[in-house]
C-alpha positions in Angstrom: -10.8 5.8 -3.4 -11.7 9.5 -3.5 -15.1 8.2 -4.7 -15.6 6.2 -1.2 -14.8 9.8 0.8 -11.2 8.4 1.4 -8.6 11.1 2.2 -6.3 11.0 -1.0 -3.9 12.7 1.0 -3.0 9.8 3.0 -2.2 8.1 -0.1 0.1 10.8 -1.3 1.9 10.9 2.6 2.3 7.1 2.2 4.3 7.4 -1.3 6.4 10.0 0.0 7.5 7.7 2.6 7.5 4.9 0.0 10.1 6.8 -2.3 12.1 7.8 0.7 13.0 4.3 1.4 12.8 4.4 4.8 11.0 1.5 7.5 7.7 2.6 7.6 6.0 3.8 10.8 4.4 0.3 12.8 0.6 1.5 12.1 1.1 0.8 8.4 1.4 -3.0 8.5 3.5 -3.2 6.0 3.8 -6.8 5.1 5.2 -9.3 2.0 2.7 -11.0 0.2 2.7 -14.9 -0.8 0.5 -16.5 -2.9 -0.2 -15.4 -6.1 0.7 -12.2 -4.8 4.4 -13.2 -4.2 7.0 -10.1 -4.4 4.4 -7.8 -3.5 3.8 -5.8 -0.3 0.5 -4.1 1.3 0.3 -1.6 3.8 -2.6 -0.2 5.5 -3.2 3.5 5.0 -6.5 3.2 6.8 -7.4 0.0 8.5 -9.6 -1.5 5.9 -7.8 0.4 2.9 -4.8 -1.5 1.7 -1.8 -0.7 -0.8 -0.3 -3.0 -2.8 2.9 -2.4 -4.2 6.4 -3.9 -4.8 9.4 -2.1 -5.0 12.3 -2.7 -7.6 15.6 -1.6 -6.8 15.1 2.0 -6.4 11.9 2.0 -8.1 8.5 1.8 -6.1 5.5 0.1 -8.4 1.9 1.1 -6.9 -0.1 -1.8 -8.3 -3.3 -1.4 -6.6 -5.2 0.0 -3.8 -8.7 -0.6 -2.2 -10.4 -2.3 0.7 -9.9 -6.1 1.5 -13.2 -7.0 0.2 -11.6 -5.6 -3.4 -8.2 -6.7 -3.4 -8.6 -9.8 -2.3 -12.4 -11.8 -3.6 
């Protein structure tokens, strides 16, 4: 996402928060996934660039990150 001009530390703020384990903040819109996604989550660091991750115990898995258009054809 650096590529696109996005702010990479955004990203970085959002995985701190991740690992803490804490709710995140409302703005994220931090969601489960179903589908084929099932046991995954997104949140929105920017309104049209979405994190997907899932988190396993007390391990968070980043899986993939992009805009809707890319995570979701």
């Amino acid at each position: 996402m650096a590529r696109r001009g996005k702010p990479v530390a955004k990203l970085d703020a959002v995985i701190l928060l991740l690992e803490a384990g804490d709710p995140l903040p409302a703005h994220f819109k931090d969601h489960a996934l179903t589908g084929s996604w099932k046991g995954f989550r997104d949140l929105h660091i920017e309104p049209d660039w979405i994190l997907i991750y899932a988190v396993d115990q007390d391990e968070v898995i980043l899986t993939r990150t992009g805009t809707h258009a890319d995570l979701f054809r």
